[in-house]
C-alpha positions as CSV (number, residue, x, y, z in Angstrom):
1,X,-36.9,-16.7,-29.1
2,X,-34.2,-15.8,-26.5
3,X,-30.9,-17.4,-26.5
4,X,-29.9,-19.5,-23.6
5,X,-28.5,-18.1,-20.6
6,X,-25.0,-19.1,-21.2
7,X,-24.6,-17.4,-24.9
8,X,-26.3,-14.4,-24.0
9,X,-24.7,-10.7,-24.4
10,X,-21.4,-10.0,-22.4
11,X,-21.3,-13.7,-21.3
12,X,-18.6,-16.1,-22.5
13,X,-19.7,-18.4,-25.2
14,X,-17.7,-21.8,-23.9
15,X,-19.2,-23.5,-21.2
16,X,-15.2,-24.0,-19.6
17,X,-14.9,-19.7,-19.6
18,X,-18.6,-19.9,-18.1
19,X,-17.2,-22.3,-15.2
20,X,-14.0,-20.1,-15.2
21,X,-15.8,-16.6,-14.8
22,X,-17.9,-18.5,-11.6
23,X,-14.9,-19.4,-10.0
24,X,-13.4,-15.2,-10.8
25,X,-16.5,-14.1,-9.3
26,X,-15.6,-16.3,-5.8
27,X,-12.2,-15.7,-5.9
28,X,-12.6,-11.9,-6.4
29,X,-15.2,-11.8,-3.4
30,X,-12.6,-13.8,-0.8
31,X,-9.8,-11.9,-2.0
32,X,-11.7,-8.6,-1.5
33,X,-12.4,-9.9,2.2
34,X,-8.7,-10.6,2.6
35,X,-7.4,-7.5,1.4
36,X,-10.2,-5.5,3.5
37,X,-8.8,-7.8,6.4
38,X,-5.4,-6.8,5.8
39,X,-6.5,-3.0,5.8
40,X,-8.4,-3.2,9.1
41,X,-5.0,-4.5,10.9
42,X,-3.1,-2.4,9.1
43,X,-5.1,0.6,10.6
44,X,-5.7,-0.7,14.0
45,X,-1.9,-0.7,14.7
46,X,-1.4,2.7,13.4
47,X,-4.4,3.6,15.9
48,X,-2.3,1.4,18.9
49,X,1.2,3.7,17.6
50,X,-0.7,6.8,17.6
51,X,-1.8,6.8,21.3
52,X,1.3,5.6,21.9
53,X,0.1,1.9,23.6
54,X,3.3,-0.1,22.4
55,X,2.5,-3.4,24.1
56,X,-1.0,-4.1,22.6
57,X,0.9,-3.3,19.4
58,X,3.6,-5.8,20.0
59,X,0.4,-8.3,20.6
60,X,-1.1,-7.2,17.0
61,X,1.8,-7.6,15.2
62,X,2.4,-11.4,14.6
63,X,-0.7,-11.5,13.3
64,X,-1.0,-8.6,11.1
65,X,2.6,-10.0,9.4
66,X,1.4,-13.7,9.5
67,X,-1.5,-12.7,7.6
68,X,0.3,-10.7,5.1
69,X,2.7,-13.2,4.6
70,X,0.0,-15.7,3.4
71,X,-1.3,-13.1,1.4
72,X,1.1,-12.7,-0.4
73,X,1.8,-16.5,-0.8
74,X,-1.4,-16.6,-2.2
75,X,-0.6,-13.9,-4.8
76,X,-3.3,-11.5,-3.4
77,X,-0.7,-8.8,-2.7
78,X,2.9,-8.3,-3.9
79,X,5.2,-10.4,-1.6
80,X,7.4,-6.9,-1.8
81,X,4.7,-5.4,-0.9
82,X,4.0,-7.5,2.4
83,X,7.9,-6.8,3.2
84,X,7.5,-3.2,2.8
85,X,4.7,-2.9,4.7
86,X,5.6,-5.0,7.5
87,X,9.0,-3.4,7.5
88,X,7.6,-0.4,7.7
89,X,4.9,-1.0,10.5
90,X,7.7,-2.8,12.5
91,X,10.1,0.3,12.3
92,X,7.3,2.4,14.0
93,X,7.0,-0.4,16.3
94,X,10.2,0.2,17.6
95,X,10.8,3.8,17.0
96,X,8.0,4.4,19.1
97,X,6.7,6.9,16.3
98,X,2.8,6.9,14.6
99,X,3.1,6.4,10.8
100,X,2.0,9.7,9.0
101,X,-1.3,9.3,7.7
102,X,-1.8,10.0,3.7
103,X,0.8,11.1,1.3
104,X,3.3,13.0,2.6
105,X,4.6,16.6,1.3
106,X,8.5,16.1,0.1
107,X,10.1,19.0,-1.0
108,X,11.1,18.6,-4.6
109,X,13.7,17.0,-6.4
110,X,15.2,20.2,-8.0
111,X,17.5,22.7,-7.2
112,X,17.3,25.9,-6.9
113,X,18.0,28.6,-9.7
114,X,21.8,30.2,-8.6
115,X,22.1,33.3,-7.3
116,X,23.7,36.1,-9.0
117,X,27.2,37.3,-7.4
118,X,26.6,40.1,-5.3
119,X,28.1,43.7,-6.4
120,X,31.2,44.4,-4.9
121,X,31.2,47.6,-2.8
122,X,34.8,48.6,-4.8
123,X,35.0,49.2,-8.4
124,X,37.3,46.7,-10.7
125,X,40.0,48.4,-12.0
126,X,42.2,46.2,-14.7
127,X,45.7,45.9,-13.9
């Protein structure tokens, strides 16, 4: 005989974590959309910076921040994160510069093995 569907394999065994994981599933699927939402502004104002169209970023702007801003009163993203980003997007704005796109290449942290003294062209005598 098969067991019922809610104490089969890989499935919670209380009906409350059954309920629970239903509710995980539709939260996980309108925070994905959120998050995707927050992307797709994200990338249409670096678009607007890049071909330098200032005023139609201005436009986008309010909203891309208002909806970070609930995001992140919602716990979807970071509120630091929301600051940073909108910080950052906002210091382009007015800049009038494109953010670079991916990761970029910072020289590194260390410093550079010293140099040895150069040879004098006179011999050292001791005094």
């Amino acid at each position: 005989m098969r067991a019922p569907w809610y104490i089969r394999p890989s499935m919670p065994i209380k009906r409350a974590a059954l309920r629970q994981l239903r509710k995980d599933r539709v939260r996980n699927v309108r925070n994905q959309a959120l998050r995707s939402e927050l992307k797709t502004l994200k990338k249409q104002l670096t678009e607007l910076l890049a071909q330098k169209r200032q005023e139609e970023a201005r436009t986008l702007l309010p909203l891309l921040t208002r909806r970070f801003d609930q995001a992140a009163a919602k716990g979807i993203i970071h509120k630091n994160t929301a600051s940073r980003t909108t910080g950052r997007l906002m210091r382009h704005l007015t800049r009038g510069t494109a953010p670079a796109r991916g990761r970029v290449a910072r020289p590194s942290r260390s410093t550079p093995p010293p140099t040895p003294p150069a040879p004098s062209a006179e011999p050292s005598v001791p005094s």
